[in-house]
FIVEX-889075 format. One record per residue (C-alpha): residue number from 1; residue in three letters; x, y, z. Coordinates in Angstrom, 2 decimals. Each point is the difference from the previous one (the first is absolute). Layout:
+-------+------+---------+---------+---------+
! nukol ! bagu !      c1 !      c2 !      c3 !
+-------+------+---------+---------+---------+
!   NUM !  ALA !       X !       Y !       Z !
...
+-------+------+---------+---------+---------+
END
This chain:
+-------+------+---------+---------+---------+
! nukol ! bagu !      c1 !      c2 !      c3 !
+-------+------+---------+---------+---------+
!     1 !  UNK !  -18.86 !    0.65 !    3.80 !
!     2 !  UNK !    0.89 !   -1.05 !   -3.63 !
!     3 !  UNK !    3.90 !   -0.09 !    1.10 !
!     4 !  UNK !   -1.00 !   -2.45 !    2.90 !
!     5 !  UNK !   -1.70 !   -1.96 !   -2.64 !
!     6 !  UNK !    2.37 !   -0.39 !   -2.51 !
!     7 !  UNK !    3.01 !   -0.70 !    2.84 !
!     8 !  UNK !   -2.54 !   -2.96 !    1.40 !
!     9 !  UNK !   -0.41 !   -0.98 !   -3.39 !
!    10 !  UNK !    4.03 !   -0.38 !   -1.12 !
!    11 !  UNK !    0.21 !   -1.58 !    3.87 !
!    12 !  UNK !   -2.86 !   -3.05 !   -0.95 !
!    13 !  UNK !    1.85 !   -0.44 !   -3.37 !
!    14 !  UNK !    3.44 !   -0.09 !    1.39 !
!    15 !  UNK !   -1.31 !   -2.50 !    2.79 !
!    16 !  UNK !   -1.34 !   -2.34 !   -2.48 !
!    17 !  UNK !    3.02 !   -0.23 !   -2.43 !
!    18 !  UNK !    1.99 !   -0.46 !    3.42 !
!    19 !  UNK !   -1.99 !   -2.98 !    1.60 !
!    20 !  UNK !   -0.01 !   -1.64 !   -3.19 !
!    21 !  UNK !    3.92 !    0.79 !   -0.79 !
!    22 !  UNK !    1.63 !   -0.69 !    3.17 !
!    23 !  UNK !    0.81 !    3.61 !   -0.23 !
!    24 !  UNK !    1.03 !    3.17 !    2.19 !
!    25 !  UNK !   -2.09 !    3.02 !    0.22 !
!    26 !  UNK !    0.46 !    2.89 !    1.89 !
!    27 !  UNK !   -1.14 !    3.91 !    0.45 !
!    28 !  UNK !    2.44 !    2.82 !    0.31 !
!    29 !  UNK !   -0.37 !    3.01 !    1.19 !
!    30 !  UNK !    1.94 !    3.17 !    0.05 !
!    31 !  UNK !    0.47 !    3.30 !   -0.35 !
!    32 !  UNK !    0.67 !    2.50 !   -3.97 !
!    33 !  UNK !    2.80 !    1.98 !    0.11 !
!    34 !  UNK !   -0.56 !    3.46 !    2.09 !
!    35 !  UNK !    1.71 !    1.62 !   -2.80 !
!    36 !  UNK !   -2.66 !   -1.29 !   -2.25 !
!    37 !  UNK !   -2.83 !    0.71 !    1.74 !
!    38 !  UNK !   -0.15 !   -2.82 !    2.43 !
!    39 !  UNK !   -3.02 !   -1.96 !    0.54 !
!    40 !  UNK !   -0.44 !   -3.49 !    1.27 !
!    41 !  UNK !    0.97 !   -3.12 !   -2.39 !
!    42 !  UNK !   -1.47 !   -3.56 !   -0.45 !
!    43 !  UNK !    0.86 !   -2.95 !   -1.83 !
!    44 !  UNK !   -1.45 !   -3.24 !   -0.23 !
!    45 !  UNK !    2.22 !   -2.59 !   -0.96 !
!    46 !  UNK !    0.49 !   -3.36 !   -1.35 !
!    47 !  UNK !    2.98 !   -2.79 !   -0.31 !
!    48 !  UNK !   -0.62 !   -3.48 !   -1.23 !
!    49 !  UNK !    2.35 !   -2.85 !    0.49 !
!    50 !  UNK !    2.28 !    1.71 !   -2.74 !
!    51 !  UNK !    2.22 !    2.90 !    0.67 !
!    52 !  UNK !   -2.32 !    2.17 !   -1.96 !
!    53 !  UNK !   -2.68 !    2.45 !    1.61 !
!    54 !  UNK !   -2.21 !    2.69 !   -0.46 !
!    55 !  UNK !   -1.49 !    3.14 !    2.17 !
!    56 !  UNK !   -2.88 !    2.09 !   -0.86 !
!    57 !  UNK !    0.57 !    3.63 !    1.90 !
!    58 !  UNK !   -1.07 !    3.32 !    0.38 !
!    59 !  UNK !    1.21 !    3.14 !    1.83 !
!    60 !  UNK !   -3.71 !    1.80 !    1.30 !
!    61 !  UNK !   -0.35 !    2.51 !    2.41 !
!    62 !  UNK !    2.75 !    2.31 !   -1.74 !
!    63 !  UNK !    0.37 !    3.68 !    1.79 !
!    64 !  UNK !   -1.17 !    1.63 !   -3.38 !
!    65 !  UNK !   -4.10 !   -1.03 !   -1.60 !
!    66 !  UNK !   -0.62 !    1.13 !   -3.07 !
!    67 !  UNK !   -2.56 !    2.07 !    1.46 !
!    68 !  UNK !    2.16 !    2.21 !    1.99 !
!    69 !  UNK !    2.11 !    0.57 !   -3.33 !
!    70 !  UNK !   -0.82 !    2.49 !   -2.68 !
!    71 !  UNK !    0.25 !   -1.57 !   -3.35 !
!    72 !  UNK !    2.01 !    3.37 !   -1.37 !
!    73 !  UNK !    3.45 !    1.87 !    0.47 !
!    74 !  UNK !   -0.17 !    2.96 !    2.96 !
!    75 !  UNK !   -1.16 !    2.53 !   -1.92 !
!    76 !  UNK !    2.26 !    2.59 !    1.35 !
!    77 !  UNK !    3.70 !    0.14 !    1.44 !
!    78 !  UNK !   -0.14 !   -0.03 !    3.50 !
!    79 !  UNK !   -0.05 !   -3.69 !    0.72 !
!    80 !  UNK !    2.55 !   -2.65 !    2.08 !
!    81 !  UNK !    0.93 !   -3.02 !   -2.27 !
!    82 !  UNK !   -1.05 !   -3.09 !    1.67 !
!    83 !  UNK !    1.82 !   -2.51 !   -2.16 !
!    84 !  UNK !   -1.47 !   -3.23 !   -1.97 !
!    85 !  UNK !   -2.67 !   -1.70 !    2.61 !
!    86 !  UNK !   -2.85 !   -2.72 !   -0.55 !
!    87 !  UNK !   -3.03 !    0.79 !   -0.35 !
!    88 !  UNK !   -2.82 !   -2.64 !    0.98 !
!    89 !  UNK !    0.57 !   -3.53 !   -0.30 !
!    90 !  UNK !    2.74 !   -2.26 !   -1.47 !
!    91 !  UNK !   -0.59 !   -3.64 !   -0.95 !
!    92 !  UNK !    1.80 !   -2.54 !   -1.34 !
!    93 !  UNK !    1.49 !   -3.72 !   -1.05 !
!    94 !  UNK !    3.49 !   -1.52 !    1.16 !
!    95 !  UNK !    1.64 !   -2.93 !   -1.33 !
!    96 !  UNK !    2.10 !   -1.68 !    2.81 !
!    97 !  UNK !    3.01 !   -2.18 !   -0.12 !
!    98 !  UNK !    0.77 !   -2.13 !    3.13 !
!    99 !  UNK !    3.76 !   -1.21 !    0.66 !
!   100 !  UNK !    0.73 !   -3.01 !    1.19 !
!   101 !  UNK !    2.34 !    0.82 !    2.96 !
!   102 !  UNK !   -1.69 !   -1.89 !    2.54 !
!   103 !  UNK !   -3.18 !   -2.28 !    0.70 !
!   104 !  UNK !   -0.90 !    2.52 !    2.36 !
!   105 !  UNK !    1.31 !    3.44 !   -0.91 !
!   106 !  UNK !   -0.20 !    1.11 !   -3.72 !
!   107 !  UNK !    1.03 !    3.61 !   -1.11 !
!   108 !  UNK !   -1.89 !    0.89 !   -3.15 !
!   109 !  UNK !    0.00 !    3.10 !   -2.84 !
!   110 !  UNK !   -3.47 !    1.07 !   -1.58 !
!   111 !  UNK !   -0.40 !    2.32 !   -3.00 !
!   112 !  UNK !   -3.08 !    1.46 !   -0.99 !
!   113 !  UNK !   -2.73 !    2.22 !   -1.39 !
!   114 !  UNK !   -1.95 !    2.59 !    1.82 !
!   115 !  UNK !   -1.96 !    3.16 !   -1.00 !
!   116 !  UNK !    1.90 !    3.08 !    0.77 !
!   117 !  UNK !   -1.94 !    2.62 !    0.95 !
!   118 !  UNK !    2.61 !    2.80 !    0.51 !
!   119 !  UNK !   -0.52 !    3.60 !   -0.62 !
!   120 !  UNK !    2.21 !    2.82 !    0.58 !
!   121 !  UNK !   -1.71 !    1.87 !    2.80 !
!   122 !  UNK !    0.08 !    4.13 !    1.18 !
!   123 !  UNK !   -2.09 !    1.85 !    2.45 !
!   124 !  UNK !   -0.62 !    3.49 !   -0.45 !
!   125 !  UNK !    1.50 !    2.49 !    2.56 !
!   126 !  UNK !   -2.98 !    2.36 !   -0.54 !
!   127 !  UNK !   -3.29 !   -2.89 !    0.44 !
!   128 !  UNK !    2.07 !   -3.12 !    1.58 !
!   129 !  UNK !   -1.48 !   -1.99 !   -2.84 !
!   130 !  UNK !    1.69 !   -2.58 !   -1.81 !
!   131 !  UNK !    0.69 !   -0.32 !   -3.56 !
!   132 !  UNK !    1.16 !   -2.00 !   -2.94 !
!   133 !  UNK !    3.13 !    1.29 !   -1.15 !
!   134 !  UNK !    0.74 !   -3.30 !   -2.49 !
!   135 !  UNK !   -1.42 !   -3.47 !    0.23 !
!   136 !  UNK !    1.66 !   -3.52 !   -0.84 !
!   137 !  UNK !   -2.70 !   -1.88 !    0.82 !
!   138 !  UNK !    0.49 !   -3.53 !   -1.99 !
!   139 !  UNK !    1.66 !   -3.54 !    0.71 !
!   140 !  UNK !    3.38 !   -0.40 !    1.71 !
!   141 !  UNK !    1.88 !   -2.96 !    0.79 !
!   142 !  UNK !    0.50 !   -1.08 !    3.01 !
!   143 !  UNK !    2.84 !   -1.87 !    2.16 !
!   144 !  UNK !   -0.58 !   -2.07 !    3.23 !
!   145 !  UNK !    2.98 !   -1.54 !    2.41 !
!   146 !  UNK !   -1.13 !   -2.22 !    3.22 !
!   147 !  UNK !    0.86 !   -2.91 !    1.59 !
!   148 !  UNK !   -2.85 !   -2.51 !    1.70 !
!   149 !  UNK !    0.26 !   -2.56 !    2.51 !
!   150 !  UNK !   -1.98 !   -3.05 !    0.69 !
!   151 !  UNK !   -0.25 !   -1.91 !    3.36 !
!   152 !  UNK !   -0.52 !   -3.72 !    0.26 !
!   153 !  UNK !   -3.77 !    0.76 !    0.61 !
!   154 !  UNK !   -0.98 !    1.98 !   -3.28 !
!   155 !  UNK !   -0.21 !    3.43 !    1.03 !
!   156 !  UNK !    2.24 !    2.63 !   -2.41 !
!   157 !  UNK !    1.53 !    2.78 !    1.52 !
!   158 !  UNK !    2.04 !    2.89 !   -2.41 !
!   159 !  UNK !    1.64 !    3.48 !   -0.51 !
!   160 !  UNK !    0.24 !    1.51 !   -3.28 !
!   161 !  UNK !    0.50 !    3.40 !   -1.99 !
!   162 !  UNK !   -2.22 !    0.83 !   -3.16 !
!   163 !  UNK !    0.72 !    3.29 !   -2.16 !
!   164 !  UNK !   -3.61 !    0.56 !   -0.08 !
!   165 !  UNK !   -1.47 !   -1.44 !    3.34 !
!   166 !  UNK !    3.40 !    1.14 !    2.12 !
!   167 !  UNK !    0.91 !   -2.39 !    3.30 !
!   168 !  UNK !   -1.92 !   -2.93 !    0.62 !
!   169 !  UNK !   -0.80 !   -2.73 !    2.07 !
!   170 !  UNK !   -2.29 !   -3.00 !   -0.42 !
!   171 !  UNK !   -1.64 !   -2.79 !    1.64 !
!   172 !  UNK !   -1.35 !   -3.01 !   -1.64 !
!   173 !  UNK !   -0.35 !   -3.82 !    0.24 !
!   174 !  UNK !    0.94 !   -3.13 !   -2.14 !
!   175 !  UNK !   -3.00 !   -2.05 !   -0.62 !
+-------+------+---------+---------+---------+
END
């Protein structure tokens, strides 16, 4: 319930700086990298009448919680490795840039900031449970490529990539 919140929240904000900027706002939705853990993205974003813009996103859902995890290495030696995955959610800021290549198509690059909660991940041969072999959990930069369209009515239609949120699309409206 509090994630619906907060999205409805960052959606009644972005609407408002929109209406009263002339601006483009739009959601996208994806899908994390498998070989991350997966999990199902969202970003809100925003583009006023300059080329600059800015997303608020998350990854949530991931295939690891950090209940499932034990906070601790295996504590013996029969184990399978099962590489660096996130754990929980992921959420983050990206600044957008917006180039002018048409009035109606505009590729754009994004960098960003988003919590990285990545831990490298073993299960035990002996119990199947899964354990903390080293954790990086911290702040990682992020890098977003996309390109969004705009029809003569308003609505915004794109495709993008994000390091942290994988492939994208989004659907939005210029108010």
């Amino acid at each position: 319930m509090k994630f619906k919140n907060t999205i409805a929240s960052f959606a009644v904000v972005l609407t408002t700086f929109s209406t009263a900027a002339n601006a483009d706002t739009w959601v996208a939705i994806g899908k994390g990298p498998k070989s991350e853990g997966g999990g199902t993205s969202l970003a809100i974003g925003f583009k006023g009448t300059s080329n600059w813009g800015f997303a608020l996103g998350g990854v949530f859902n991931s295939e690891y919680s950090s209940s499932d995890v034990l906070n601790y290495p295996v504590p013996h030696t029969n184990y399978t490795l099962l590489g660096e995955k996130r754990v929980d959610n992921s959420l983050g800021f990206d600044a957008l840039y917006f180039f002018d290549a048409s009035e109606t198509v505009k590729p754009y690059v994004g960098l960003g900031l988003y919590t990285n909660n990545k831990k490298t991940l073993a299960r035990s041969n002996s119990t199947g449970w899964i354990y903390t072999q080293n954790d990086s959990s911290g702040v990682v930069a992020s890098g977003e490529v996309g390109l969004q369209a705009k029809t003569s009515s308003g609505l915004v239609f794109g495709i993008g990539f994000h390091s942290v949120r994988g492939a994208n699309l989004s659907i939005g409206k210029q108010f």
